[in-house]
C-alpha positions in Angstrom: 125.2 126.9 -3.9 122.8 128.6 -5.6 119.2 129.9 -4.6 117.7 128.0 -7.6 119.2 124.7 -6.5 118.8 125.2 -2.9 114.6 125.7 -3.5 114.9 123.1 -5.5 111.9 120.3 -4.6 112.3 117.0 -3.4 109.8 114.0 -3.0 108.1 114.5 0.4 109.8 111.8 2.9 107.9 109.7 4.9 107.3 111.0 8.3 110.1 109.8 10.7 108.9 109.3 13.9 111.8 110.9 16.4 111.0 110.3 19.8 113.1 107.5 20.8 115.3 108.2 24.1 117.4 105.5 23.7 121.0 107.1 23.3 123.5 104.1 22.7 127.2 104.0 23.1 129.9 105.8 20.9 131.7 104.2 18.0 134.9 105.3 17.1 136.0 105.8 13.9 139.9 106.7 12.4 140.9 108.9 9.4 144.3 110.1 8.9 144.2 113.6 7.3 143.7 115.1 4.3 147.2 116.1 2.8 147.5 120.1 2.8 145.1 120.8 5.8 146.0 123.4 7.4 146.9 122.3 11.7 144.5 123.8 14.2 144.2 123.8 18.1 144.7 120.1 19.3 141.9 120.2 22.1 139.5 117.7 24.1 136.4 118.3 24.7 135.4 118.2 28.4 131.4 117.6 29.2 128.9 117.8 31.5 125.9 115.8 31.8 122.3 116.7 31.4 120.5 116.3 34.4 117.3 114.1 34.0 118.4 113.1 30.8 120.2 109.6 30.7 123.2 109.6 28.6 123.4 112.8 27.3 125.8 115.7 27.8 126.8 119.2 27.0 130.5 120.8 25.8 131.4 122.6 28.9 132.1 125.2 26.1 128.8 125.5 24.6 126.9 128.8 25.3 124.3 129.0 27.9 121.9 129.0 25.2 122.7 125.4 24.0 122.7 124.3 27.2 119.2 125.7 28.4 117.9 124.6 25.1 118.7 121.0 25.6 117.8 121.4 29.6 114.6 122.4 28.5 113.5 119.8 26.3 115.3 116.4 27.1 112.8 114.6 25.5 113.3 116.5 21.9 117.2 116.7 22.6 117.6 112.8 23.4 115.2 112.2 19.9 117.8 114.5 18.0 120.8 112.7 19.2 119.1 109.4 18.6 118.7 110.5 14.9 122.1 111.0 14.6 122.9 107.3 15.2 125.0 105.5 17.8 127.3 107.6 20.4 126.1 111.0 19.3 125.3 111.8 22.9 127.4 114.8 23.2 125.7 118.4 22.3 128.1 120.9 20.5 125.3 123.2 19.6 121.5 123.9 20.1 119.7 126.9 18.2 115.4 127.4 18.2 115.0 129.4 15.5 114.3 132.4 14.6 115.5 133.5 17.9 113.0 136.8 17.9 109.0 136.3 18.3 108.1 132.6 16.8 110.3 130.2 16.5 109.9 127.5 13.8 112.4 125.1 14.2 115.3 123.6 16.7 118.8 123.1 14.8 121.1 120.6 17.1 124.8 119.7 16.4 126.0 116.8 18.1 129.4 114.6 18.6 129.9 111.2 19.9 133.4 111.6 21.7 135.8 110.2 19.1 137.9 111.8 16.6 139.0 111.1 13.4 142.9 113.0 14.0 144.7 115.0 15.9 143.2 118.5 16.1 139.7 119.7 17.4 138.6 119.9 14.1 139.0 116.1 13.5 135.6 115.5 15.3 132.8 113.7 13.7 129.5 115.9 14.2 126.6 115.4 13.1 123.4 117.7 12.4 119.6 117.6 12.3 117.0 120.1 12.2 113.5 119.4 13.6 110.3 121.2 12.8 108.6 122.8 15.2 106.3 124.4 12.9 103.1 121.6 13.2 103.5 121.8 9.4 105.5 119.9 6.6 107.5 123.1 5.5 110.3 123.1 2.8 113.2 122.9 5.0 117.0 121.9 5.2 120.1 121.7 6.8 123.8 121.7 5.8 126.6 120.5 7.5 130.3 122.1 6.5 133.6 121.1 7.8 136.4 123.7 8.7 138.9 121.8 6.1 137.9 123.2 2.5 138.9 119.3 1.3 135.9 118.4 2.7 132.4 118.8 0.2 129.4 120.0 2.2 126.6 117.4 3.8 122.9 118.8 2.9 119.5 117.2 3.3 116.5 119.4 1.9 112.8 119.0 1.2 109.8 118.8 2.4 109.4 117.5 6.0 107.1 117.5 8.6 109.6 116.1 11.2 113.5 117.0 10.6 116.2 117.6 7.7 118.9 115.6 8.6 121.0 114.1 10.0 124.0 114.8 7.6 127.2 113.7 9.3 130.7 115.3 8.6 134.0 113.1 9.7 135.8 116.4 10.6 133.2 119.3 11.6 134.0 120.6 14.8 134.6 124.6 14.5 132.8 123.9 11.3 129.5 125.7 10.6 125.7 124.5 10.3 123.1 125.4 7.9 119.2 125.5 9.4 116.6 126.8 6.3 112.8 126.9 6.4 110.1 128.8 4.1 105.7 128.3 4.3 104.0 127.5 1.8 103.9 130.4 0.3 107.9 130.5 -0.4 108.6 133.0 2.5 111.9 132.1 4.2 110.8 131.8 7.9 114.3 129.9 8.9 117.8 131.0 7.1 120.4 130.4 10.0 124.4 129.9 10.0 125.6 128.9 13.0 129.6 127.7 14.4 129.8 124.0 15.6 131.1 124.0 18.9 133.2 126.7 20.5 135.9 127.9 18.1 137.9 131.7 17.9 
């Protein structure tokens, strides 16, 4: 994509409040897959739960990062998964960023247990990144599968709450996409990150 159309403007959304702790069951969903897909790893994912935080768990994979991250703000971590819609209780992934002096924003991947086929890749995951700023910034975040089949999921604009979520039906060892800038158009957030724990 190209740095013209991803500082491209959108319409300011309407604030989204995101506080709800409410984490609801999964829903599972089928795909068969995409002919000429290379095979990968056939794994589950094993989890552990979050204490003090009803319904939600970590990949015993993740990195201690993620998992202090979410430990450290349930309420924030059950709002993200929330956003991502029914079952996506499951955190694959959870970045503040920048990771060095102040950070502007928290980028969370998250599954809800299914999968769409037979390999780890075949999870859904689904993406959202929250503003931590205090400010509506021009932000985004981008979702990518690790099947080249699949076209990118992108939300970007201006936000005072979270880009997102975007939703891929295959992401797991995927990547995700965190971007901020001020008002000024200074990038204060341009962060790639792996979804989940992949070689």
């Amino acid at each position: 994509m190209s740095r013209a159309l991803l500082h491209s403007r959108t319409a300011l959304r309407a604030a989204v409040a995101a506080t709800a702790l409410a984490v609801t069951a999964g829903m599972a969903t089928t795909a068969s897959a995409v002919q000429g897909d290379q095979p990968g790893p056939s794994k589950s994912l094993k989890t552990v739960s979050v204490q003090g935080a009803e319904g939600l768990s970590v990949d015993t994979a993740a990195s201690k990062d993620t998992k202090a991250v979410i430990e450290n703000n349930k309420t924030l971590a059950a709002a993200a998964a929330n956003v991502c819609g029914s079952g996506y209780t499951i955190s694959t992934g959870a970045w503040r960023l920048p990771t060095h002096t102040s950070v502007y924003g928290t980028l969370y991947t998250w599954t809800n247990g299914t999968t769409t086929g037979s390999r780890i890749y075949d999870k859904p995951i689904c993406a959202v990144f929250f503003n931590d700023s205090g400010l509506t910034r021009y932000m985004g975040v981008r979702l990518s599968s690790n099947y080249t089949a699949d076209p990118d999921k992108e939300d970007f604009g201006a936000y005072s709450q979270y880009a997102g979520p975007v939703h891929q039906k295959r992401g797991y060892c995927g990547t995700a996409y965190a971007y901020m800038e001020n008002s000024n158009g200074k990038v204060m957030v341009d962060a790639l990150r792996t979804v989940g724990s992949c070689n």
